[in-house]
N, C-alpha and C positions, 0 to 999 in steps of 0.2 A: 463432666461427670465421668468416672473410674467405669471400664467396663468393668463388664461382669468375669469372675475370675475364666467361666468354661470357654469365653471367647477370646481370652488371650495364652491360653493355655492349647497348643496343639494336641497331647496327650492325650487333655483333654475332650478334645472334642474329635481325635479316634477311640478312645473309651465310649464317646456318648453314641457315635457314630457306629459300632461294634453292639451296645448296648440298643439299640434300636433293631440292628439288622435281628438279634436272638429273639426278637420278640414278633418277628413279620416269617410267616412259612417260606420255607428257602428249601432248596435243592442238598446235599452234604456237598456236594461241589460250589456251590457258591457262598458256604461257610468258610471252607478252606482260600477262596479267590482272596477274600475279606484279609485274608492274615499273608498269603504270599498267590498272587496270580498264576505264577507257574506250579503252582499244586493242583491236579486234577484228577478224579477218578473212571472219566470220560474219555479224556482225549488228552494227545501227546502234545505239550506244548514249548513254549522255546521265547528268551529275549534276545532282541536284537544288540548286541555289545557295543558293536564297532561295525562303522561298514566303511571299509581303506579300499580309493581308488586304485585300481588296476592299470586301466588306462582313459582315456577319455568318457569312452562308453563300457568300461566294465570295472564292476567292483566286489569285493569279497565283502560277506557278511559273517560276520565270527557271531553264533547265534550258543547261549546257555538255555539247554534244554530242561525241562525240569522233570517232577518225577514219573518213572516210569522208561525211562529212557536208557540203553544201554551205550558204551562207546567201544564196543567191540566189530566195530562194522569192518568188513574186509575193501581195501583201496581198491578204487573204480565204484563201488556202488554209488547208488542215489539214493535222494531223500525228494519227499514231495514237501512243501513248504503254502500253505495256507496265511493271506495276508487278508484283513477288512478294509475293505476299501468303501466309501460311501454304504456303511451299513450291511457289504454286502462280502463273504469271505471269497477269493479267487484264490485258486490251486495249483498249483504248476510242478512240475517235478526238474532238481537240478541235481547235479552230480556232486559229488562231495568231492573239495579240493584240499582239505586237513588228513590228518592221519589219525589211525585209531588209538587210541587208550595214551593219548597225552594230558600231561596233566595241565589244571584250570579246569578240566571238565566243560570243553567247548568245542563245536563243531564249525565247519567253515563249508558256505558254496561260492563259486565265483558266479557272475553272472553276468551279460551281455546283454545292452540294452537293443533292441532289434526293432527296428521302425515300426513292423508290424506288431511287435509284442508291448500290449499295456501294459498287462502285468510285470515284463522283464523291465519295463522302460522307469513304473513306478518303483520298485525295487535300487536300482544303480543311482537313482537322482530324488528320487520322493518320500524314502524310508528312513526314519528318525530312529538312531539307538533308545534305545527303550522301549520300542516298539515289541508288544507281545504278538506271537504269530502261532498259527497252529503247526503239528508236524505229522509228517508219516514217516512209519521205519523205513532206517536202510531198505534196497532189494536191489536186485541186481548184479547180472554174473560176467561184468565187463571187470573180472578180476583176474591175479596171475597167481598161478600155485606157490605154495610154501613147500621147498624149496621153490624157487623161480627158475625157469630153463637157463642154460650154458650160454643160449645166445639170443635175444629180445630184441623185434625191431617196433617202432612206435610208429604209427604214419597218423600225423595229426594237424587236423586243418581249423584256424581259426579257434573257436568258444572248447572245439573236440580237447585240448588241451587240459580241463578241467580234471578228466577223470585221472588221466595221465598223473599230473600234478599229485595225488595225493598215494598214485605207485608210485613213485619215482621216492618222494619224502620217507615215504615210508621205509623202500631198499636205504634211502641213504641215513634216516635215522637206525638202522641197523649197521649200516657200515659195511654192507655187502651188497651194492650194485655191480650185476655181473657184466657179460659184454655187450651192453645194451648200445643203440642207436634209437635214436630221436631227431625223424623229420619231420620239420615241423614251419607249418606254411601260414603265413599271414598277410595282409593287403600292404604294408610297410611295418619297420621298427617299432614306431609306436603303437599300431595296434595291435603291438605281438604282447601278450599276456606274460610276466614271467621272465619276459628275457634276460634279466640280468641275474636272476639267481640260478638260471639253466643255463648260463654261461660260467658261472660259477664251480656246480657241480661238472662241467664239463671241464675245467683246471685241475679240480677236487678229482678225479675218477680219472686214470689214464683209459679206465673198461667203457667209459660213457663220450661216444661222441655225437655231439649236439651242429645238426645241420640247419640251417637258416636259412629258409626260403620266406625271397618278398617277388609277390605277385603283380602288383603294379611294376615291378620292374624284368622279373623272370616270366610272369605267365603262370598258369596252374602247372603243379605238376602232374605227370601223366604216367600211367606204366609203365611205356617203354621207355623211360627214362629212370627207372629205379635200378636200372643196371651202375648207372650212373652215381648215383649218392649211397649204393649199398648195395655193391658187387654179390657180394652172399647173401644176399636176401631170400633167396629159397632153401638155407639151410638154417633160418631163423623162425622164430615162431613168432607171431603177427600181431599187434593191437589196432587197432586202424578208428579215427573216430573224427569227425569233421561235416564239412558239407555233402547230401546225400547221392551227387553226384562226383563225388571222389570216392566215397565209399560204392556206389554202384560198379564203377571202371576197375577199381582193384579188387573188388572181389569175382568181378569176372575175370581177370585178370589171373587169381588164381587160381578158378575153377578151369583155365586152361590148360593149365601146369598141371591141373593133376593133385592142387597142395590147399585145398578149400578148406583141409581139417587145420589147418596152420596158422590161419587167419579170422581173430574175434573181432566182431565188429559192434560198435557201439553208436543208435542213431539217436541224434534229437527231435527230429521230426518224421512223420510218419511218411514210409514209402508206398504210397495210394497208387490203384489200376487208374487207368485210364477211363473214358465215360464218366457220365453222372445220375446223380439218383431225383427224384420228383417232386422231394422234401414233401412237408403235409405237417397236420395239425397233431401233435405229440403230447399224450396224456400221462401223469410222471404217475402211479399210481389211478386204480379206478376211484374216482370220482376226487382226483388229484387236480393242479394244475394243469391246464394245457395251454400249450402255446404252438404258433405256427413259430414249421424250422422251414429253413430252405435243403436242398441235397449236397448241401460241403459242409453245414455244421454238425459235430455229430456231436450223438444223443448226449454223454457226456457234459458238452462245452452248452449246451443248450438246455440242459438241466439245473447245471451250474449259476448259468444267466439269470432261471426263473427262480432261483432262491431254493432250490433242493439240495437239499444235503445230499451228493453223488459221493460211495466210497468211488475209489484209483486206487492207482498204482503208478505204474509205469507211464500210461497214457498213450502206449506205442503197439498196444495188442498182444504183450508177453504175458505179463503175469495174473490174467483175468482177475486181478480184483476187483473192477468194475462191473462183472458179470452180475446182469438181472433178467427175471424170464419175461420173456414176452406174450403181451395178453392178449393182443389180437391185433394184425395189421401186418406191412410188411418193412421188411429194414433191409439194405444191401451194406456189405465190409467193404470198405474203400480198399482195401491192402488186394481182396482178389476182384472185385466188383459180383462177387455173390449176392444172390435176393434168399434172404429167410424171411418166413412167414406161418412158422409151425407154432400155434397156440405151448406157450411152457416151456418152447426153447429159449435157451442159456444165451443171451448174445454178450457180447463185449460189446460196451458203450464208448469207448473210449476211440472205434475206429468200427463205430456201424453210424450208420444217417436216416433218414426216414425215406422210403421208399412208396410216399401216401401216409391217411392217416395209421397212427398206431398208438398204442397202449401198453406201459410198462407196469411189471408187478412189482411195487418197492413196497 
């Protein structure tokens, strides 16, 4: 027996299937999903293209954003990146390793799968092009002035590379990298990100020299040895972005000298006090979900967990876009180990924890 024409016809049966959703109450955002997914009047969204390994455990994801979205982002910022995992969306913010206002209309992050991170881990080895993802704008002021200074030094350890990547692109798709250096530290060769097109630019640029340090063979490197790889280093102006213990040393480092304003620093991970907080029972709105948190997960990453839409940002304490007031209880900042507990104060969620039970107003 001949099927029926609407079941061998596809057209057909997105006509029927279209024709169906205008007749069931829908959101205008979910009219527009129906005709192209990256249309939304809500939220900023983005497909996954292409995701090209990097190195073993890191890979770029070249993501088309769709509307709503500018590509005038200044090199070094970040973007936060919203993936669903098991039903459930996880957030992470990564630096951008593209350049701005290239054409395709497509933005790029590296990323680094890191043992303790699920979400970087699913990202590098679990994420299918085609994959729709949520986004947050650029922000971020790990960037270099237009003009760029006469004389730029990069100190970059390991994933820190990222942001670096999409200044460096950016000078050389201009065609005016000035006297810049770039140190630049990884476990070996092959875990260095990039190396062969910053070996590249470093042939390309008599102004650009590209220093290669491997750690399992050299060791970290240390202050007192930047005499060494960049003799004038205190008459350069500084990027410095890596593990938080290289960024710790050289910026005390500088604060010795006397040249603190000389040096930006860019972290991935948050630099917590010392001590710990009580954790307790965390109500995300009054007569919200609650759940018990322990005193290391902050409010944030534990909101996230119970299915709360949490805005960010940053995720590191800068740009309080996670700020919500607090309704009653106490919370301490891991960055100074402060206890707040004043009904209607503003905290940051992204680097406050529970200090006993407490109550947010969202």
């Amino acid at each position: 027996m001949t099927e029926p024409l609407i079941e061998r016809s596809s057209a057909l049966r997105q006509l029927r299937r279209l024709g169906k959703a205008m007749t069931t109450p829908l959101l205008p955002d979910d009219y527009l999903a129906l005709v192209n997914p990256l249309w939304s009047q809500r939220e900023l969204r983005g497909r996954v293209e292409k995701v090209v390994p990097e190195t073993e455990n890191a890979a770029t994801l070249v993501i088309r954003p769709g509307w709503g979205w500018t590509f005038d982002h200044a090199p070094g910022q970040y973007i936060g990146i919203g993936v669903e995992i098991d039903g459930r969306f996880h957030w992470r913010s990564y630096s951008l390793s593209s350049v701005p206002l290239v054409e395709g209309k497509t933005v790029s992050i590296t990323v680094k799968a890191m043992p303790e991170g699920f979400l970087s881990d699913h990202l590098v080895n679990g994420l299918e092009p085609g994959t729709i993802v949520r986004l947050a704008a650029p922000q971020g002021d790990f960037t270099v002035p237009d003009p760029p200074p006469e004389k730029m030094l990069f100190l970059v350890g390991g994933s820190g590379i990222t942001p670096v990547m999409s200044i460096l692109r950016t000078l050389d798709r201009r065609d005016s990298i000035p006297d810049a250096v770039l140190v630049y530290s990884a476990r070996n060769e092959d875990d260095m990100m990039f190396v062969h097109e910053l070996r590249v630019l470093a042939l390309r640029y008599a102004s650009f020299t590209f220093y290669e340090r491997f750690t399992d063979a050299d060791g970290i490197l240390t202050p007192d040895q930047l005499d060494d790889v960049c003799p004038d280093w205190a008459d350069r102006t500084t990027w410095a972005c890596g593990p938080a213990g290289m960024l710790d040393a050289f910026t005390q480092h500088y604060e010795t000298y006397g040249l603190a304003e000389r040096i930006h620093v860019e972290r991935f991970t948050l630099a917590a006090a010392g001590g710990s907080a009580a954790g307790g029972e965390v109500t995300f709105g009054v007569g919200g979900p609650t759940v018990d948190v322990d005193g290391a997960t902050t409010l944030l990453e534990a909101g996230e967990k119970a299915g709360v839409n949490m805005l960010f940002g940053c995720r590191m304490g800068i740009c309080h876009t996670c700020d919500v007031p607090l309704a009653s209880g106490r919370v301490r900042d891991l960055r100074s180990g402060d206890e707040h507990g004043e009904p209607g104060e503003y905290i940051q969620t992204c680097i406050s924890v529970a200090a006993g039970d407490c109550t947010l107003s969202l």
